[in-house]
N, C-alpha and C positions, 0 to 999 in steps of 0.2 A: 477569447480571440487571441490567437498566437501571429506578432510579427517577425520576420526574421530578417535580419539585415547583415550584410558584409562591410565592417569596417576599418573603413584603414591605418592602418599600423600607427597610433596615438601617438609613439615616440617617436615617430618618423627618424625612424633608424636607416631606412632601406631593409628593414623585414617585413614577412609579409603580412598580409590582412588578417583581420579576427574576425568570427560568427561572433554574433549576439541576435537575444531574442525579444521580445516585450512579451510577458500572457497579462491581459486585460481581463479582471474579475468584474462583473457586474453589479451585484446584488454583496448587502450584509449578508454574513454567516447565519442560515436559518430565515434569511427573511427575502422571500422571492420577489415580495412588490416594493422594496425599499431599495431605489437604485443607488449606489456608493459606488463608481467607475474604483478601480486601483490597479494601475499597471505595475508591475512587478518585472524588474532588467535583469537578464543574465548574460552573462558572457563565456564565451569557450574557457573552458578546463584544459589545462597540459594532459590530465589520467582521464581515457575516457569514459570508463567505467564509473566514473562521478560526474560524468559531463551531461546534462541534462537535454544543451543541445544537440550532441551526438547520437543520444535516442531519437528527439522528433526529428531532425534533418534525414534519420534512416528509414524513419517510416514514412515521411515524405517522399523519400525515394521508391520505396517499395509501392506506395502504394500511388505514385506516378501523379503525384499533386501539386507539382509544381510547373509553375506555368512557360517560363521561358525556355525556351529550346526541350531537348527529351535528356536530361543526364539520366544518364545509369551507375553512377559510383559517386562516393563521396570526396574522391581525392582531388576533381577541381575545385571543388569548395575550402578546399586548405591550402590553396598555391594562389589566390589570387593577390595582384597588388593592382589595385584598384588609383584611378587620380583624384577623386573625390572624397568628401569626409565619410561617405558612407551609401550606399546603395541599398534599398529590400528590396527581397527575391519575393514577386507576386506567385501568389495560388490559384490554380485554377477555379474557375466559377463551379463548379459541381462539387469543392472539396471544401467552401468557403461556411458551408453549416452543417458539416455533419462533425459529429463529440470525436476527440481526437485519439480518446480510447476508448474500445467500441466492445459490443460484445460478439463472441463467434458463434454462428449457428451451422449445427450440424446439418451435411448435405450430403447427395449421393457422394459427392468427388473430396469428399473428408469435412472439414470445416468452412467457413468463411465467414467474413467478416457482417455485421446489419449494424445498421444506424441507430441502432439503439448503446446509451453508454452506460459504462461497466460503473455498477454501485459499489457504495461503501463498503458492503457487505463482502464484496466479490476482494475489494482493497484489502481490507483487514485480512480475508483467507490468505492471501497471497504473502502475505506481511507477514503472517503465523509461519506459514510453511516458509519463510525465509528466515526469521529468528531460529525454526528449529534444524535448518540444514549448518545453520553457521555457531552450534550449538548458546544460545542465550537460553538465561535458563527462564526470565519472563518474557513473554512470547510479542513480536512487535504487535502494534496496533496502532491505526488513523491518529489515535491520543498522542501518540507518542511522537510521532515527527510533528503534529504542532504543537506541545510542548517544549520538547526541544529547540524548534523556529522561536516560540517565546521568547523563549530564557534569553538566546543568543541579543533578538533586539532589543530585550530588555537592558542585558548588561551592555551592551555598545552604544546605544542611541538613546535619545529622548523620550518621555511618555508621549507625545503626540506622535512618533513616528511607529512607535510601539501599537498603538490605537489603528494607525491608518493602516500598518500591514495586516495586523491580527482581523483588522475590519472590524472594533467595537465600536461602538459609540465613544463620542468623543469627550476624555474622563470619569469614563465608566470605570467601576471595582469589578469588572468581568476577568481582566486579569488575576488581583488580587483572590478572587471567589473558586476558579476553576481553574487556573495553572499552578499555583506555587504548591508542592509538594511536600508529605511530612518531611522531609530533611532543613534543616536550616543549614542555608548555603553560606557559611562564615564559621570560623574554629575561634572562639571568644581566648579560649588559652592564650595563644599565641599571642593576639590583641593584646592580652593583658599584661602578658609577661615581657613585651614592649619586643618581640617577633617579626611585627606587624603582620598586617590582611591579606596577604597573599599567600596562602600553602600551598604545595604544590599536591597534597594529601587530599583536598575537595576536587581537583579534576579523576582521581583516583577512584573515591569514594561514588561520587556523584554519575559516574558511565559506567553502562547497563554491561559494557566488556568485563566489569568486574567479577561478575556472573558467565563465563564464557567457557564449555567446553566444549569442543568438537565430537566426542564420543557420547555425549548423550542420547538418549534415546530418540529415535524419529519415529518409530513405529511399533505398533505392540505384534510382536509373533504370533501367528495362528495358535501355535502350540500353546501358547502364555492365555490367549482367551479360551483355549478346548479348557482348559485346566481350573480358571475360574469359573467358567460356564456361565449362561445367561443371567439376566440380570431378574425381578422378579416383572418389572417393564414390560421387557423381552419375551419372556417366559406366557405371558396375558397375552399377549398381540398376536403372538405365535397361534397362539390355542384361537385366537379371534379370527387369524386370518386362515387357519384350517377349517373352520367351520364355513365361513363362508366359500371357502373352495368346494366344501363336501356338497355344500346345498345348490351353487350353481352348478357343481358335475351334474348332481342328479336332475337339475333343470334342463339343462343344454347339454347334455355330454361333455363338453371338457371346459372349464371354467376360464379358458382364453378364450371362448365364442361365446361370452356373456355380450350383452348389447345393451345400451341407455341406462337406468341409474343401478341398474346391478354391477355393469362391467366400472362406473363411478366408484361404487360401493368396496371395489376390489381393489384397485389402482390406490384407493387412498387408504384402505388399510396397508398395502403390501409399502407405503408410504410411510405411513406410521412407522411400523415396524423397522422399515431403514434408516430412520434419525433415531431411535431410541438405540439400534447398535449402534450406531456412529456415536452418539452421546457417552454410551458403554466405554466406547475402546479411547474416546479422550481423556474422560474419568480416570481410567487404567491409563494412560501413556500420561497424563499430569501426574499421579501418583509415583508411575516412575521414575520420570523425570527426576522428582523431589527426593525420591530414595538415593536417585544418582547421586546430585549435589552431595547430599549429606554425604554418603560416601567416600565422594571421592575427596571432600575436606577433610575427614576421619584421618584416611589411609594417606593425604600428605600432612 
């Protein structure tokens, strides 16, 4: 559940109000019938491009979910000064249970949006194909932004506050078991040689920018797969899903007017066949990738 409120200016400076949000998590992590409420507060960012609010307030807008008057732009929502400690902006009753990121299905008039919400799986793609536009040279993943959520509570706050955000059980070694990573986060040298524990060498070491180059590869050239050629995968499915073309042509004349569990039969081999290339040409664009790095450390 997402709340959104407009509050007013805390320093009572005479500037003006901030957005903040509340998202209400229900359920432990993995556990659908174990309800553990935990609201989690944000508040407006100066860069909006890291502002969290700034996303959902635009798709609130867009997609006309907000209940009070009809706004069309974002910009009254950053001028108000409001006399109270704080106002929420209600949502319309039609927008109050459907998943906030949704998935889009294809329609005569392009896409659009169903009620149904976007998985892990659909996350992590998108999280890949953004590690590798902003070249990283390990690709994001789901692990990875809560990992890093971890760490952050970790080192700031208490174990119990650690527990409530991450949603373990409370004094569980789930932390301990699935977040800490082979690096040991402390330079003992330093410690020793009376330094002290602060280097500024572990925020260096320890972020994934260390690994960062814009020119790596994003994609493998036609030309680069004509040239290694199929895989022996590829090469089987191929001959798999010719045969079965040959056998429904001579059934039905053309093997797009197969019907019931032949035209099945066909769909999921030519299915096969497309993740085994796709499997192919990630295989090849990680290999690349790895040759890039190495390279390009060589030649600086």
């Amino acid at each position: 559940d997402v709340t959104f409120w407009i509050l007013r200016d805390p320093e009572q400076s005479g500037g003006r109000d901030r957005l903040a949000m509340q998202i209400l998590f229900r359920f432990h992590k993995g556990h659908q019938i174990k309800r553990v409420p935990t609201t989690f507060l944000f508040v407006e960012e100066k860069l909006p491009i890291i502002c969290p609010i700034s996303h959902i307030l635009a798709k609130a807008l867009a997609e006309g979910a907000i209940a009070i008057g009809e706004p069309n732009d974002a910009a009254s929502f950053f001028a108000t000064r409001i006399n109270r400690p704080g106002i929420k902006i209600r949502w319309k009753e039609e927008s109050l249970h459907k998943p906030l990121f949704r998935k889009s299905a294809k329609t005569l008039q392009g896409y659009d949006k169903i009620d149904e919400p976007l998985t892990q799986s659909i996350f992590n793609d998108h999280s890949q194909r953004l590690g590798k536009e902003v070249g990283l040279e390990e690709l994001l993943q789901n692990y990875c932004y809560r990992r890093g959520f971890a760490e952050t509570v970790d080192r700031h706050y208490r174990q119990s506050v650690r527990d409530q955000t991450l949603r373990h059980q409370p004094r569980s070694d789930t932390y301990q078991m699935a977040y800490h990573n082979s690096r040991v986060n402390a330079v003992v040298q330093d410690a020793f040689l009376g330094r002290g524990t602060s280097s500024p060498y572990l925020a260096v070491m320890n972020h994934m920018s260390i690994r960062r180059n814009e020119k790596a590869p994003k994609i493998v050239p036609s030309e680069v797969m004509d040239m290694i050629g199929p895989s022996k995968l590829v090469r089987r499915l191929a001959a798999e899903l010719g045969n079965i073309r040959d056998l429904l042509g001579v059934k039905y004349g053309k093997p797009t007017l197969a019907i019931g569990d032949d035209l099945l039969q066909l769909k999921q081999k030519e299915n096969e066949l497309r993740a085994a290339k796709q499997s192919q040409c990630r295989k090849v664009l990680q290999h690349m990738r790895a040759e890039f790095f190495q390279m390009s450390d060589d030649d600086q």
